[in-house]
C-alpha positions in Angstrom: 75.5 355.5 78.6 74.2 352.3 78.4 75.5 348.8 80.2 77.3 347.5 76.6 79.1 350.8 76.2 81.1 351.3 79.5 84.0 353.8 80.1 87.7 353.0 80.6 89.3 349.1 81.3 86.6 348.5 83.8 87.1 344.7 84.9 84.8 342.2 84.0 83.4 338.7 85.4 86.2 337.4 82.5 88.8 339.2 83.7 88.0 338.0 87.1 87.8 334.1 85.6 91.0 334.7 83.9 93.0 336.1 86.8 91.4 333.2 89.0 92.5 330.5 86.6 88.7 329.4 86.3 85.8 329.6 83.8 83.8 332.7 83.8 81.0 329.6 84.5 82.7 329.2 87.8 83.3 332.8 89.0 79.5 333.5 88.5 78.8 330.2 90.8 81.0 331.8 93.1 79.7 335.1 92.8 76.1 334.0 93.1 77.2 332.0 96.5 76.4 328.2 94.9 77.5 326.1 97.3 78.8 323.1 94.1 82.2 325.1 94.7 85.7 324.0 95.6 87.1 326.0 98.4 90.1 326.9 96.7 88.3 327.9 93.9 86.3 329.9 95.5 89.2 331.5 97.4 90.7 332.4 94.1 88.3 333.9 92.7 87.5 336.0 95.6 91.3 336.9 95.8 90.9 337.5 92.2 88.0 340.1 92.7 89.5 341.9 95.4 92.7 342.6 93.0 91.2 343.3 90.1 88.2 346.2 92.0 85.6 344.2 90.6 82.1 345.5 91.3 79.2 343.7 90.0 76.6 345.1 87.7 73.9 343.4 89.7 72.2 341.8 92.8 73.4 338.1 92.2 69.9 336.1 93.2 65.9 337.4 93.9 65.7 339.7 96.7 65.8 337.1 99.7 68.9 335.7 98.3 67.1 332.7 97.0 67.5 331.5 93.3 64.1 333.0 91.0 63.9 329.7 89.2 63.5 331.5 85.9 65.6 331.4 82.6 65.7 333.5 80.0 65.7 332.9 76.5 67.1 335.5 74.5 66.6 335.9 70.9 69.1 338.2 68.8 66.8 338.9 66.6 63.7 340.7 65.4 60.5 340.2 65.9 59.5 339.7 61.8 62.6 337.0 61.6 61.3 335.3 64.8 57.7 334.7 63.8 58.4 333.8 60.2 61.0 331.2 60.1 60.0 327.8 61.5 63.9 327.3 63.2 62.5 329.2 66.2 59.4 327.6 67.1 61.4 324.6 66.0 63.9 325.5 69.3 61.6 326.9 71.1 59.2 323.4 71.3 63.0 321.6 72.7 63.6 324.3 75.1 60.5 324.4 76.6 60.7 320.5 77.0 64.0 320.8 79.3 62.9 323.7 81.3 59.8 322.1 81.9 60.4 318.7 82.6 62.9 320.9 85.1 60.0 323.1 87.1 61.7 326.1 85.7 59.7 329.1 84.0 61.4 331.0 81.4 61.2 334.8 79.8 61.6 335.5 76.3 64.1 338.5 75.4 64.6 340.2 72.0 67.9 341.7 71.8 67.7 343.6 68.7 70.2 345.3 67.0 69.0 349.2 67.9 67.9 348.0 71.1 69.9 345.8 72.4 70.7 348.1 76.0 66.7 347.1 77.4 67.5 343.5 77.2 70.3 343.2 78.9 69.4 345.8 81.8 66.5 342.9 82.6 69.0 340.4 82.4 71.6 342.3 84.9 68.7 343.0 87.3 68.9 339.7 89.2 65.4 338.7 88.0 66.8 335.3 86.4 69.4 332.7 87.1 70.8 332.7 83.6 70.2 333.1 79.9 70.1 331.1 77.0 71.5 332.5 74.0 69.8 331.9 70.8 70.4 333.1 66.7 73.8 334.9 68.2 74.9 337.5 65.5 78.1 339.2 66.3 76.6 341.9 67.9 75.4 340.1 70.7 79.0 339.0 71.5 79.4 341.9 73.7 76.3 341.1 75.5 77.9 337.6 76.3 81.3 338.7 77.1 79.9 341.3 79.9 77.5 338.3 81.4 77.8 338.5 85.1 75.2 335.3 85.1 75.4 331.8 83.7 74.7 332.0 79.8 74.8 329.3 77.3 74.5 329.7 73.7 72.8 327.7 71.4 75.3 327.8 68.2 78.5 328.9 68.4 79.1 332.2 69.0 80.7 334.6 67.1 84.4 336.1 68.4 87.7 335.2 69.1 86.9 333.4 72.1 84.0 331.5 71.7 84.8 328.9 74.3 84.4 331.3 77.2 80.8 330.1 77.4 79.7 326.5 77.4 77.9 326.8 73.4 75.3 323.5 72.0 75.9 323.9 68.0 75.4 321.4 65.4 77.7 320.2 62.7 77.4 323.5 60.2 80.3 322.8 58.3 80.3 319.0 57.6 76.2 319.0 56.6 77.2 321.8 54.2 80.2 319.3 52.9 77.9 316.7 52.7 75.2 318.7 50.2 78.0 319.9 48.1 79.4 316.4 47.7 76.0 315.0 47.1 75.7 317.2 44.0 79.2 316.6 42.7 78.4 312.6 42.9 75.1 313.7 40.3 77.5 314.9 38.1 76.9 319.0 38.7 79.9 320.4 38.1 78.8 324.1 38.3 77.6 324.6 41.8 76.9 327.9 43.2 75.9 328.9 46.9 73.6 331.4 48.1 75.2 331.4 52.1 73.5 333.0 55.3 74.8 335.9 56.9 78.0 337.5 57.6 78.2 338.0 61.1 76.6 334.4 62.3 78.5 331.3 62.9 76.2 328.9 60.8 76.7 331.7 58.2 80.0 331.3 57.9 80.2 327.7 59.0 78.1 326.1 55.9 79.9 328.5 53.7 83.4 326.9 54.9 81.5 323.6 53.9 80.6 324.3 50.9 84.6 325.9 50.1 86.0 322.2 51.5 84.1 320.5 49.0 84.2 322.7 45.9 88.1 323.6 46.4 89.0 322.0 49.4 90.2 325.7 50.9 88.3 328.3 52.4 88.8 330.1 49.1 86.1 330.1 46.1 85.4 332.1 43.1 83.6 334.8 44.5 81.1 334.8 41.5 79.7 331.6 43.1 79.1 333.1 46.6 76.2 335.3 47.2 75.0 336.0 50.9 71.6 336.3 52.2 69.8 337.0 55.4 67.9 333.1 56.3 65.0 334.9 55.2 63.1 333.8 51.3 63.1 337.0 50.0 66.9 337.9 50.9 67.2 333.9 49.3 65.4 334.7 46.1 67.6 338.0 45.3 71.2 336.2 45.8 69.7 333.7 43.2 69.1 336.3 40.7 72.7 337.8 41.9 74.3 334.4 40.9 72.2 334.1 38.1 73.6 337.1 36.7 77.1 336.2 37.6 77.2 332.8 36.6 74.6 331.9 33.8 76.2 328.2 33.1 75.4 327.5 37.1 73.9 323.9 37.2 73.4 323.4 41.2 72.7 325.9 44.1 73.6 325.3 47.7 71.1 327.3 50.1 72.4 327.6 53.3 68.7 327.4 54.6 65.4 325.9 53.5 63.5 329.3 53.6 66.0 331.0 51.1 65.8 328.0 49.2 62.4 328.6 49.0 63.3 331.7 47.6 65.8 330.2 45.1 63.0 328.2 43.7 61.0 331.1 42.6 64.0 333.0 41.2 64.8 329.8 38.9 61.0 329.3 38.3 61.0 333.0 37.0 64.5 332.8 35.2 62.9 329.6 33.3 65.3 326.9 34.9 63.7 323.5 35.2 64.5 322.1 38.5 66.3 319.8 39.1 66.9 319.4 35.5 68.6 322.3 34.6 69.6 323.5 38.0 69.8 321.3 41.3 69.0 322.6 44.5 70.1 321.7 48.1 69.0 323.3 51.1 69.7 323.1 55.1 67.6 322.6 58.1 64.7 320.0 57.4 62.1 322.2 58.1 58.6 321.3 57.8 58.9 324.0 54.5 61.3 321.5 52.6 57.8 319.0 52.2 55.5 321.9 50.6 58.3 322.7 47.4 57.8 321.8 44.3 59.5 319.7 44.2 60.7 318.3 47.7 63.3 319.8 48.8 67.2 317.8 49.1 68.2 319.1 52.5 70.5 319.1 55.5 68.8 317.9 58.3 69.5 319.5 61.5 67.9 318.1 65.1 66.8 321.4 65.8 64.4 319.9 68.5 67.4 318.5 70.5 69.6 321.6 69.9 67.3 323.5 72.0 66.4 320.8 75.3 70.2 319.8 74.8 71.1 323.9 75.3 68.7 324.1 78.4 70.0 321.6 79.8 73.4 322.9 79.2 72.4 326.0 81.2 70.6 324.6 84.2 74.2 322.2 84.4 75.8 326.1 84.8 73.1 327.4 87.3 72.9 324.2 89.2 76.7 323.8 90.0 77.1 320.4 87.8 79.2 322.2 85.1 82.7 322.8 86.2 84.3 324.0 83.1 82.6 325.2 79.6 81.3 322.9 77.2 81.6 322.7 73.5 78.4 320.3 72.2 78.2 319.7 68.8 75.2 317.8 67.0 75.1 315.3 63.9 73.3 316.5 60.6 72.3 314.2 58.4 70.9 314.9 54.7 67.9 313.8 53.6 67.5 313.4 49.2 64.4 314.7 47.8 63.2 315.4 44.2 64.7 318.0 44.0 68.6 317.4 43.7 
């Protein structure tokens, strides 16, 4: 058995939060004796623990009690994604800015998706204050429902709940709106989308984008929609896909600069002239967009900001200064290249 797969209707730190009237935020401040805490909030939550049985799954703080003064970062995803898409190191470079500029160190975590039970034992075993959520797939919903620490998220997270925890995203959905309403105002009329995955938020957030401008609905002919992984080879296969599907296709919308990078090569290869046949629009503003041939349109996310504003999200939590979660949201902007 391992901590994400636990018997029976065992309480949580949310249940606790919920019974208490609070923010899970809050119970874990009280839980991990910061003194930033109302008295009456901190007697309902106790009140609330001693109802419910709740037993934590850790030591709240380093072994004399005292905070570590250590974060960690954890990524939900592999290692091949992490070193090959510029996004992270992009993050990464803001995050380390906050925490550093703070005095804090910080670990980095991979919370894979067969492996996610190693992770999350270091993160119960008191050797950090809190985490920092990065690149949250569904999967790691559980992890951040069963948090008995501070956690933020940078991005929304997945789930029916996603404001339990305070969450730094950006605007997904309008920058998607934005592209697609860039290439109706060139006169493409035929405009097909290869969107990111499934089971993440800016997946299915840049996907409702594209839907409001092509339909104004979440719904879409489902010959224009083919899904890939953020990744150029997962982006140059959903072009071929569409390809297939729609022939008379006269603009994509890639949900990411790296499968646009893929798109590229599947129209190259398929003969399509860009962006005279086929215009192409992708998301991010990653250093990638500059190298295409040509420049790539593209969404430009502050991906820099997104990180140092999510650290500083979660030393708020640690600290006490938080009281209730947060729900940030950043501008996106796009940025018209060559190549749409």
């Amino acid at each position: 058995m391992t901590v994400l797969d636990l018997p029976g209707p065992r309480p949580t730190l949310a249940d606790v939060a919920r019974a208490a009237g609070v923010s899970s935020a809050t119970a874990s401040r009280v839980l991990n004796g910061f003194p930033q805490v109302r008295a009456e909030t901190r007697r309902q939550v106790e009140q609330a623990v001693r109802t419910l049985g709740y037993v934590r799954q850790r030591a709240a703080r380093g072994g004399d009690g005292t905070a570590t003064g250590t974060v960690a970062v954890v990524m939900c995803e592999d290692g091949l994604r992490l070193f090959s898409d510029p996004f992270f190191g992009r993050i990464m470079r803001g995050i380390d800015r906050e925490l550093t500029a703070a005095g804090r160190q910080f670990v980095v975590l991979m919370m894979q998706a067969s492996a996610q039970a190693p992770a999350f034992r270091y993160l119960a075993g008191g050797h950090v204050d809190g985490a920092l959520f990065v690149s949250t797939h569904a999967r790691c919903t559980a992890a951040l429902s069963r948090a008995d620490f501070p956690v933020v998220s940078a991005g929304r997270p997945m789930g029916p709940d996603p404001a339990r925890h305070t969450y730094v995203d950006v605007d997904n959905r309008g920058g998607a709106e934005a592209a697609v309403r860039h290439l109706q105002a060139t006169g493409r009329r035929r405009i097909v989308t290869v969107a990111g995955p499934k089971d993440m938020a800016p997946g299915q957030d840049r996907l409702a984008g594209y839907a409001a401008a092509i339909s104004g609905t979440r719904v879409v002919d489902p010959r224009s929609v083919a899904h890939g992984d953020f990744g150029q080879a997962s982006g140059e296969h959903a072009m071929y896909r569409l390809l297939d599907r729609r022939p008379d296709l006269d603009a994509v919308f890639a949900a990411s600069d790296v499968m646009a990078v893929g798109v590229l090569r599947a129209l190259r290869r398929a003969g399509r002239r860009v962006p005279d046949d086929v215009a192409v629009v992708g998301f991010d503003n990653s250093p990638v967009s500059l190298t295409t041939d040509p420049p790539l349109t593209t969404v430009s996310q502050p991906v820099e900001a997104l990180g140092a504003r999510a650290a500083g999200e979660l030393l708020a939590v640690i600290d006490g200064t938080a009281s209730r979660p947060r729900r940030v949201v950043l501008r996106t902007t796009l940025v018209v290249r060559e190549s749409a």
